[in-house]
N, C-alpha and C positions, 0 to 999 in steps of 0.2 A: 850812103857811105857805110851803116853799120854798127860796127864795132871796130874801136882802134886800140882797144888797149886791153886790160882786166879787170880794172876797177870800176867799182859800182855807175861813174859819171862816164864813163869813157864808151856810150853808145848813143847812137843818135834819139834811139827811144827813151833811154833815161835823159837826157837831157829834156829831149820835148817833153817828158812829164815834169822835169823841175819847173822850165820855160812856165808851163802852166799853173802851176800850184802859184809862182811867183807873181805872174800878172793876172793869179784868178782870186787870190789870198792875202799875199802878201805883201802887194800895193795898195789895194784897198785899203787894209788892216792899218797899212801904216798913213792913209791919208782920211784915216778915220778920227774925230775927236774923242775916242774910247780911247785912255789914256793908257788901260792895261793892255788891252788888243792893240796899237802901239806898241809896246816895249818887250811885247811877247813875238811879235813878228817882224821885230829887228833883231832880236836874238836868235830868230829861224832862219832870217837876212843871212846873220854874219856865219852861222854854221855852215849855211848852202855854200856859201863863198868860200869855207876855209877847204870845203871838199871839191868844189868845184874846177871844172876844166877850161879851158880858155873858149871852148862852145857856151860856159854857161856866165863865163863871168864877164861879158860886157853887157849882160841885159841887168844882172848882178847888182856891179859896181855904179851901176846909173843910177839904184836908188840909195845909194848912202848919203849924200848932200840932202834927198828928199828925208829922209831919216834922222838924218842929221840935224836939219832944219824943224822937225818935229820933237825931238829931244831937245833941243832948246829954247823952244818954244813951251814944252812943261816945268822948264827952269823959269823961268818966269812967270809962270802961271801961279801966283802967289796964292790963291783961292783954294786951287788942287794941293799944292806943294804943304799949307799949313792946315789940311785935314788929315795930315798924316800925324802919329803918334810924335814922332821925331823928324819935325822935316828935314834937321842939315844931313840924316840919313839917308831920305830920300833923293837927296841934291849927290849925294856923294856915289851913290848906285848910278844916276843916272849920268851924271858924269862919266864915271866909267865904264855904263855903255857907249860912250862918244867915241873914248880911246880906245876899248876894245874894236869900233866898227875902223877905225883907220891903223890901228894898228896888224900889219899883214903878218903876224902869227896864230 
């Protein structure tokens, strides 16, 4: 198909290199127990999503419940959460990673 538009996502080669960075990167990353690698590539998640095209966001939007479901799962993680300086800070970041991944702005 090519190119359908002007923007950076609107070709078939840019997509297939997002496609890959996401299932070469940034699934793993986020089904890893590194709790930074985590939260650093749900935040690369939600970027690619907010720029992405409808070629790139059903492979996208499939990992946000996985994401999702990992972010809540460091909300609990009471071990990790109180070797932080301030943990109800770090509850409150990662909260608002959650709203930011479903919130579509």
């Amino acid at each position: 198909m090519g190119h359908w538009g002007t923007e950076p996502l609107q070709s078939d080669s840019a997509c297939d290199w997002v496609d890959n960075i996401v299932t070469k990167h940034i699934k793993p990353a986020i089904n890893s127990n590194d709790y930074d690698k985590v939260r650093a590539a749900v935040l690369i998640l939600k970027m690619i999503n907010k720029n992405a095209t409808v070629h790139t966001l059903t492979r996208v939007d499939g990992l946000y419940k996985l994401a999702t479901d990992k972010l809540l799962k460091m909300l609990n993680d009471t071990s990790w959460i109180n070797r932080w300086k301030d943990p109800k800070i770090i509850r409150i970041s990662i909260l608002n990673q959650i709203y930011s991944l479903w919130n579509k702005k």
